[in-house]
C-alpha positions as CSV (number, residue, x, y, z in Angstrom):
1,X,-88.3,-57.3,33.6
2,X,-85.9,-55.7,31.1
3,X,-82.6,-57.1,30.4
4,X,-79.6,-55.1,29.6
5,X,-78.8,-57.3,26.5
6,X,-82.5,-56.2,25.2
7,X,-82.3,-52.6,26.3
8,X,-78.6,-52.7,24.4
9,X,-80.7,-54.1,20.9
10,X,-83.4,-51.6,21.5
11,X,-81.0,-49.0,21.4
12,X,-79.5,-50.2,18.4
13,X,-75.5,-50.9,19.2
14,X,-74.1,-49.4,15.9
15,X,-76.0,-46.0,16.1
16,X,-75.0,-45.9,20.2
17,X,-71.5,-46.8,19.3
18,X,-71.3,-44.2,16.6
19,X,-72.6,-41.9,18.9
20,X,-70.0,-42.0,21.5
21,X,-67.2,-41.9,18.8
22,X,-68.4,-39.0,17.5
23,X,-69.2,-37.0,20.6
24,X,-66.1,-38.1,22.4
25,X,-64.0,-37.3,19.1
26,X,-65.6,-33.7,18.7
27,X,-64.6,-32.6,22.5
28,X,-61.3,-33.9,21.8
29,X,-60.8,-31.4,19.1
30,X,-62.8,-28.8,21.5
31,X,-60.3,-29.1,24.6
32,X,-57.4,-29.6,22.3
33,X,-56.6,-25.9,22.3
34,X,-57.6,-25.7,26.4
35,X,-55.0,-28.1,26.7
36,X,-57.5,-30.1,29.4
37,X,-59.7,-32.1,29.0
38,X,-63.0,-31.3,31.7
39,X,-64.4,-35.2,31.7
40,X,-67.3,-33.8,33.7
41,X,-68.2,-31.4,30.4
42,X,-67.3,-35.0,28.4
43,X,-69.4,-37.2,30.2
44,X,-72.5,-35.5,30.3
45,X,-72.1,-34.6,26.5
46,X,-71.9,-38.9,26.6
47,X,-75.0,-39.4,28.8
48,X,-76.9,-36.9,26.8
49,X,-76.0,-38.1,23.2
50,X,-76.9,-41.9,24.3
51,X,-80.4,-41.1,25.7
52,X,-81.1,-38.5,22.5
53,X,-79.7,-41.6,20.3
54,X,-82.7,-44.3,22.1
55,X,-84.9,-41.7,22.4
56,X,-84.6,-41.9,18.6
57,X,-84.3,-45.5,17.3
58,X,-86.6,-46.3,20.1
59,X,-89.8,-43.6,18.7
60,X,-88.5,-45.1,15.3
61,X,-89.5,-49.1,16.3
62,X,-92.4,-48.1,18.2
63,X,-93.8,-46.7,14.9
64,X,-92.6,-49.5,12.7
65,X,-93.2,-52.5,15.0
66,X,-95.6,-53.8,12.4
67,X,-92.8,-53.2,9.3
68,X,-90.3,-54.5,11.5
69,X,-92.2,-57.8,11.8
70,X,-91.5,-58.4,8.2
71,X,-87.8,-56.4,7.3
72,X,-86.6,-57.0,11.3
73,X,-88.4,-59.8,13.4
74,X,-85.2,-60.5,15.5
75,X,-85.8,-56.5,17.1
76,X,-87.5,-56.4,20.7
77,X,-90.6,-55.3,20.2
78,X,-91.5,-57.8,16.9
79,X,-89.8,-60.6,18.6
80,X,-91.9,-60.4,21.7
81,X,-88.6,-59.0,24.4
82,X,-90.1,-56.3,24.8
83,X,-93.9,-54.9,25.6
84,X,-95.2,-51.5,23.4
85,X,-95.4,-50.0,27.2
86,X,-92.0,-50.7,28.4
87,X,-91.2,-49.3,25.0
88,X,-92.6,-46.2,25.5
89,X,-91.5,-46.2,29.3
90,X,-87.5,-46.8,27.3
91,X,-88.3,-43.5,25.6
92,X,-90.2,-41.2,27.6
93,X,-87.3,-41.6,30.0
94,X,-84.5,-40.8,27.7
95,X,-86.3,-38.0,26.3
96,X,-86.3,-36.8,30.0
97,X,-82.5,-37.1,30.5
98,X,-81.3,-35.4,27.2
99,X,-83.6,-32.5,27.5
100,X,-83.3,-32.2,31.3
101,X,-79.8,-32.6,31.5
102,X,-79.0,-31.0,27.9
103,X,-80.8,-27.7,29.7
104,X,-78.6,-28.1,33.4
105,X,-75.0,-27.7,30.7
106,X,-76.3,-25.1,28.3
107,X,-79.5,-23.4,27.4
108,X,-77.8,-23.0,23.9
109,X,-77.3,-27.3,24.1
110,X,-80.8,-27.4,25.0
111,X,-82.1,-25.9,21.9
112,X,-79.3,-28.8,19.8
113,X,-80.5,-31.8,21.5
114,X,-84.4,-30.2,21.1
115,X,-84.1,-30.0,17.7
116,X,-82.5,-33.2,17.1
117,X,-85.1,-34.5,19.0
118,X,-88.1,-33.3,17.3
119,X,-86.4,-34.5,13.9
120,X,-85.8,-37.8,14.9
121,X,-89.7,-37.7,16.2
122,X,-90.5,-36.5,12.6
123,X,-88.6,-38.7,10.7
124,X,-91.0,-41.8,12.5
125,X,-94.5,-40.3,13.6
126,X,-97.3,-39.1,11.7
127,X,-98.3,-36.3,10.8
128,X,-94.7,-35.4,9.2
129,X,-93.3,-39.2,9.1
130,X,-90.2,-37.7,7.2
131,X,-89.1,-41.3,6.4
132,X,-91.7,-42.0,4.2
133,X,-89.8,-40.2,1.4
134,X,-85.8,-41.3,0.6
135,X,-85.0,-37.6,0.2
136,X,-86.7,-36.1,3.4
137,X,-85.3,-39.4,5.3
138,X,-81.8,-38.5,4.1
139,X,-82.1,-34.9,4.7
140,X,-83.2,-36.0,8.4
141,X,-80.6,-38.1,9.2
142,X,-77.8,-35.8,7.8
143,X,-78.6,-32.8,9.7
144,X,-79.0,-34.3,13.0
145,X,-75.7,-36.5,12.5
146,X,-74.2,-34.0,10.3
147,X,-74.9,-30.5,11.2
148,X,-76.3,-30.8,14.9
149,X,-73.7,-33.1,16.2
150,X,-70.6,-31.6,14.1
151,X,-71.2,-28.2,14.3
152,X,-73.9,-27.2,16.5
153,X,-72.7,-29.7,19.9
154,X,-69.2,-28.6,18.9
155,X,-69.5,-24.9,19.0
156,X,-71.7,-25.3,22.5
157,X,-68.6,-27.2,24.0
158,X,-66.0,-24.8,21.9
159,X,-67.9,-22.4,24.0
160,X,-68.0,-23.5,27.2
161,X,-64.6,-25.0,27.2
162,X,-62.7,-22.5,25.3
163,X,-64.8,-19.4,25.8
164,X,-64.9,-19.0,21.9
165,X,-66.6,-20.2,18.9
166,X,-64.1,-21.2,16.6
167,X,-65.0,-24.0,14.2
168,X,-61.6,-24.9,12.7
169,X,-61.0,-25.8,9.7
170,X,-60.8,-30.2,9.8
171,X,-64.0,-30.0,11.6
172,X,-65.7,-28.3,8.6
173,X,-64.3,-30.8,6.5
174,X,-65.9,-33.4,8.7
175,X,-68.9,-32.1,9.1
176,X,-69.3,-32.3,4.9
177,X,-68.2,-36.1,5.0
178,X,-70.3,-36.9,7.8
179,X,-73.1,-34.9,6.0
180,X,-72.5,-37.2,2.7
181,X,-72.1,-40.3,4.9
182,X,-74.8,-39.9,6.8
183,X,-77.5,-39.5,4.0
184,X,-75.9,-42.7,2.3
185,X,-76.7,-44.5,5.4
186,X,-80.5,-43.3,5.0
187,X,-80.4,-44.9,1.2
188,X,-78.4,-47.8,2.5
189,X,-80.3,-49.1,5.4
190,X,-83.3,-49.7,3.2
191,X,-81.8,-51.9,0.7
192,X,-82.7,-55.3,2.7
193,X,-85.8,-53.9,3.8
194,X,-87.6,-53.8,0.2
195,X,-90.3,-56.4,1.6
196,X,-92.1,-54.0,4.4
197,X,-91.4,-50.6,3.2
198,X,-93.6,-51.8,0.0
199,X,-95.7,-53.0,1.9
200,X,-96.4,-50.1,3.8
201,X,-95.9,-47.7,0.8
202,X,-92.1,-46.4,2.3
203,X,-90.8,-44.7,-0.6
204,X,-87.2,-45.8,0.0
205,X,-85.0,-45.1,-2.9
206,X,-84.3,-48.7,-3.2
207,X,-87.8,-49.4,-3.8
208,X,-88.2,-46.0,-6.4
209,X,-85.5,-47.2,-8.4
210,X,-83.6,-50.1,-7.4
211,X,-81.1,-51.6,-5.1
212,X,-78.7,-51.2,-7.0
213,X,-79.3,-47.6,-8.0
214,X,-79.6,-46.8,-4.1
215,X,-76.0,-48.5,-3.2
216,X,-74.7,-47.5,-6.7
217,X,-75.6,-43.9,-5.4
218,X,-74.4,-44.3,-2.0
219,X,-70.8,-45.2,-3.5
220,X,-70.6,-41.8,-5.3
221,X,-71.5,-39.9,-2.5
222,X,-69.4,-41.3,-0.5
223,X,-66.5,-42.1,-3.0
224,X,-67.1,-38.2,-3.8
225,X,-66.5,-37.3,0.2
226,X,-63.4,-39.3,0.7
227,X,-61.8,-37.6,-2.9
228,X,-62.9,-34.4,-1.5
229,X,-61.1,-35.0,2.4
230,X,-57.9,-35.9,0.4
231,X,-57.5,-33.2,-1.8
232,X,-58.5,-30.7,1.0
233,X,-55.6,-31.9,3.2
234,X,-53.2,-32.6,0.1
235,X,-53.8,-28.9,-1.8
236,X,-56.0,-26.6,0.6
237,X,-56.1,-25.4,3.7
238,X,-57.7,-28.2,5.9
239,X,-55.1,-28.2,8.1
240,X,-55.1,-24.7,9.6
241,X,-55.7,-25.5,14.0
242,X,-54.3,-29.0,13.6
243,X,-50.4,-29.6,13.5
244,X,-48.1,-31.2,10.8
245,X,-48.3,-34.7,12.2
246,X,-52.2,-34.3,12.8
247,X,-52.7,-33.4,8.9
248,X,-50.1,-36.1,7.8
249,X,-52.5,-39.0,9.8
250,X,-55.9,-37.4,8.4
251,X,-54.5,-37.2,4.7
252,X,-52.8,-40.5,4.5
253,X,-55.4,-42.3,6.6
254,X,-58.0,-41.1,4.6
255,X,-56.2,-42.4,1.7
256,X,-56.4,-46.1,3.0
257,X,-59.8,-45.9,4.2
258,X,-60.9,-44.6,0.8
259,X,-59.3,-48.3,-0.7
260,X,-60.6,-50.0,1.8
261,X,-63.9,-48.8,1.4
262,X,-63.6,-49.2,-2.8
263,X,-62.9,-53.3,-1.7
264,X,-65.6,-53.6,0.9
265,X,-67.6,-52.4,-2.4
266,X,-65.9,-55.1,-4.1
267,X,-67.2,-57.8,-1.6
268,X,-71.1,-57.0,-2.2
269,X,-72.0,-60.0,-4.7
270,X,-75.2,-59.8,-4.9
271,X,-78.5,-58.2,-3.7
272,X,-80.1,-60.7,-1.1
273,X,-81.2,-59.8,1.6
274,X,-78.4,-61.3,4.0
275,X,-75.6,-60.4,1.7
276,X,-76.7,-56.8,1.4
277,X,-77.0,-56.8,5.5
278,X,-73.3,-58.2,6.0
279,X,-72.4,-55.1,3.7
280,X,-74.6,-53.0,5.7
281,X,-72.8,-53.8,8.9
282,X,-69.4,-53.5,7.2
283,X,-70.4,-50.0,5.7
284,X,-70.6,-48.8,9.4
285,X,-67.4,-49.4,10.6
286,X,-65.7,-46.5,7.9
287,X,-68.3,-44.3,9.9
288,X,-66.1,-45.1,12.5
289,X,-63.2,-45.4,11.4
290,X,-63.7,-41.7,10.2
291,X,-64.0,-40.2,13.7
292,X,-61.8,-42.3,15.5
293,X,-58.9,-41.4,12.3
294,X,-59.8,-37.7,13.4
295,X,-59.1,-38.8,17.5
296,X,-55.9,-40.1,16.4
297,X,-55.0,-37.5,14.4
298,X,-55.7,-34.6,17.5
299,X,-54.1,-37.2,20.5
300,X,-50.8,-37.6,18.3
301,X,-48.4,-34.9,20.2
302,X,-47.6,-32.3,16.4
C-alpha cells in the first residue's frame, strides 16, 4: 500500500510546489487582460503540470535508484517505501493524465507537455541520458522550466483565454530569469551529490571542476539575471501590459530579493555535504519568490 506522505517524497515537494507557482502565476498574467479568471482552464493546467512534474522526477529515481543509494538513501525507492513496480505503476499513470488530458484542452498543449515529457525521459534514460553531461543537463532543465512552461503553456492559455497570442513584455523578462535560474539549479543540485555521480561517471560540473566552481558559477548566473530584471524595469521597457503599481512591485521587489539572495550566499560556509543541502533548499525558495513577486505584482489593482 502507498501512502500519501511517500507518493508526496516521490514526487519531490520542491519541484511540485514550484510547479504550481509557476503555472498558476503564468494564467494569472494570461486572464489578467480577460478580466476572468476560467478556474476550469486553471485547474486542469494544475492537474496536468503536477502529473508531467512526477512523471519526471519519478522516470529520474527509477534510473538512479542505485546513485540514489549513495547521494539520496532517505528517497522511496533506496529506502525500501517504495517497490521498482509501484514506481513504475506512479509514472506510467501520470504520464497517462498529462498527455490524455493535455490533448482533451489543446492539441497545441499536447505537443508542450509531449515535448517536455520526452526531455525529462531523456535527461534520465539511456540511450540519450542527457544528465550525464552538466551542459546537456542544464540545457534540459532550462527549456522545459524555462521556455516550455513560460512561453510555450503561456501562449496555449493566452490563446484559449484571450483568443490572441500576445507574450507581453514582463513575461519575456521571466522567461530569461527563469531560463538562468533553472540551469543554476541543474549545476546546483549536484554539489552534495559528488559521491555517486563519480561513481557512476555523472559528469556534473561539480565533479569537472569543483564545488565551488559550480556554486561560484551558479551565483553569476543568477546574480547576472536579477541585475538584468532590474535594469529592464528601471531603464527599458519591461513594463509595457503591466500597470504603474505592477512595475513598481517587480522593480523594487526584485531589488530585495537580489540582497537577499547575495546573504543566503553569504551563509554557505563550507562545502559538506549537509551544509551545501541546507543552501540547496534555501536556493529554492527565490525560485519562488520569483513567481509569486510576479502574482503579486498582476493581483495588485494598477
Amino acid at each position: 500500500m502507498i501512502t500519501l506522505a511517500t507518493l508526496w517524497r516521490f514526487g519531490r515537494p520542491h519541484t511540485i510546489i514550484g510547479s504550481v507557482v509557476s503555472i498558476t502565476t503564468l494564467y494569472v498574467i494570461v486572464c489578467d487582460r480577460s478580466g476572468s479568471m476560467h478556474w476550469g482552464l486553471l485547474g486542469s493546467a494544475l492537474l496536468i503540470g503536477v502529473a508531467c512534474n512526477v512523471f519526471i522526477v519519478g522516470i529520474n529515481q527509477l534510473a538512479d535508484v542505485d546513485v540514489d543509494r549513495i547521494n539520496k538513501p532517505e528517497l522511496p525507492l533506496p529506502a525500501g517505501h517504495l517497490s521498482m513496480a509501484q514506481g513504475w505503476a506512479i509514472v506510467y499513470t501520470a504520464l497517462a493524465v498529462c498527455l490524455l488530458l493535455a490533448l482533451a484542452v489543446s492539441p497545441y498543449l499536447f505537443g508542450v507537455v509531449a515535448l517536455a515529457a520526452f526531455i525529462g525521459w531523456a535527461y534520465s534514460m539511456p540511450p540519450l541520458y542527457l544528465k550525464q553531461h552538466h551542459l546537456s543537463a542544464a540545457l534540459s532543465i532550462s527549456t522545459v522550466r524555462g521556455v516550455l512552461i513560460n512561453l510555450g503553456g503561456f501562449v496555449v492559455y493566452d490563446k484559449l483565454v484571450n483568443g490572441t497570442v500576445l507574450v507581453p513584455m514582463p513575461v519575456w523578462i521571466l522567461t530569461v530569469f527563469i531560463i538562468a535560474f533553472s540551469m543554476t539549479i541543474a549545476w546546483f543540485k549536484d554539489v552534495p551529490d559528488v559521491e555517486g555521480d563519480a561513481r557512476y561517471h555523472i559528469r556534473t560540473l561539480a565533479l569537472l571542476y569543483s564545488p565551488k566552481v559550480a556554486l561560484l558559477a551558479g551565483h553569476v548566473l543568477v546574480g547576472s539575471a536579477y541585475v538584468f530584471t532590474i535594469a529592464a524595469f528601471t531603464f527599458g521597457t519591461a513594463g509595457e501590459g503591466c500597470g504603474t503599481a505592477c512595475v513598481r512591485i517587480l522593480l523594487f521587489g526584485h531589488v530585495i530579493l537580489f540582497f537577499l539572495f547575495l546573504a543566503n550566499a553569504a551563509f554557505l560556509k563550507s562545502y559538506k555535504v549537509g551544509s551545501v543541502r541546507r543552501f540547496y533548499q534555501r536556493f529554492w525558495w527565490f525560485f519562488f519568490a520569483e513567481y509569486l513577486l510576479y502574482l503579486v505584482a498582476y493581483l495588485f489593482p494598477s
